[in-house]
C-alpha positions as a printed NumPy array, in Angstrom:
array([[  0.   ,   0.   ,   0.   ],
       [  1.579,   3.236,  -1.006],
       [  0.617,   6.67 ,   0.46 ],
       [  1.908,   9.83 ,  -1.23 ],
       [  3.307,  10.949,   2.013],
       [  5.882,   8.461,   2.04 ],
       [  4.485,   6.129,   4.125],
       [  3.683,   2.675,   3.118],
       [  2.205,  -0.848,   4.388],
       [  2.627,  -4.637,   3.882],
       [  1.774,  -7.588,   4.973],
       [  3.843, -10.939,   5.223],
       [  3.187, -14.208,   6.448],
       [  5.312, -15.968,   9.387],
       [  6.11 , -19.589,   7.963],
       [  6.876, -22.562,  10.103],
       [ 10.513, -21.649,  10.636],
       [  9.834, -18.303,  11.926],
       [ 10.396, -16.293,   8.423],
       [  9.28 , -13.556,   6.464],
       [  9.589, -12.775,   3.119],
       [  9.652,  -9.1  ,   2.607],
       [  7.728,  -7.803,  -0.147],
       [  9.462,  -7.204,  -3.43 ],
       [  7.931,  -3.834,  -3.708],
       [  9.393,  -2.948,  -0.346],
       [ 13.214,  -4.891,  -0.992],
       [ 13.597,  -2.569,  -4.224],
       [ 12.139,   0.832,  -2.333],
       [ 14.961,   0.311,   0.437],
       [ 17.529,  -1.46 ,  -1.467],
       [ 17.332,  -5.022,   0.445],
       [ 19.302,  -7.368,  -1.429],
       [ 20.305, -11.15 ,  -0.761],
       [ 22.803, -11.457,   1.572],
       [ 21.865,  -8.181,   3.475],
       [ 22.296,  -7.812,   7.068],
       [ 18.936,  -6.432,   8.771],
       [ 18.383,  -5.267,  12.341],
       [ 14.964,  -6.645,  13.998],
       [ 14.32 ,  -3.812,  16.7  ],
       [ 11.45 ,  -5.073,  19.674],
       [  9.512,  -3.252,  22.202],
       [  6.926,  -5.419,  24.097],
       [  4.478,  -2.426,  24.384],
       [  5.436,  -0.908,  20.415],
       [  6.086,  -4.2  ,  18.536],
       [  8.888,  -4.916,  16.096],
       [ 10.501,  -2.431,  13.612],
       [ 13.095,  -3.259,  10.767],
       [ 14.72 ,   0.394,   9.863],
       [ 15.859,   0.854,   6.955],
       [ 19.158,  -0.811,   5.849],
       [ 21.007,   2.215,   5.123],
       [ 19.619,   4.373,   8.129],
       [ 21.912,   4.925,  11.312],
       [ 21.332,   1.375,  12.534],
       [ 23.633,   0.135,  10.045],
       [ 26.42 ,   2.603,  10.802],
       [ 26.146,   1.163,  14.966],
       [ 26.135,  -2.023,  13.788],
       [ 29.441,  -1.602,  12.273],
       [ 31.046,   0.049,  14.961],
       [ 29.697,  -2.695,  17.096],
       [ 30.297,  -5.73 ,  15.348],
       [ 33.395,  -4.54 ,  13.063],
       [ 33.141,  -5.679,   9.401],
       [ 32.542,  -3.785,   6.17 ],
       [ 30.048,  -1.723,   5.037],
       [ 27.895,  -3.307,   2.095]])
């Protein structure tokens, strides 16, 4: 779903293993490719949140973890 705002909404299904497939729509809007390294954020009263790949998250990640940039 696509709003001219900027906003937008999906919806996936969980399979038996605990997956998701993000949409294909959504993979080519933010650049997700195969082999991409996501972070899964949680909050028991908010719910999950994946930001985008090549938002701050990825940037403390690295200086976290080490490793190069993709």
């Amino acid at each position: 779903m696509n709003n001219e705002n900027g906003h937008y909404a999906w919806t996936v299904t969980v399979g038996t293993k605990g997956q998701i497939v993000i949409p294909k729509e959504a993979r080519e809007l933010f650049g997700i490719t195969p082999g991409d390294t996501l972070i899964l954020l949680g909050d028991v009263k908010q719910g999950l949140a994946i930001p985008p790949k090549n938002g701050l998250f990825e940037a403390y990640f690295k200086q976290i973890f080490g490793g190069e940039e993709k």
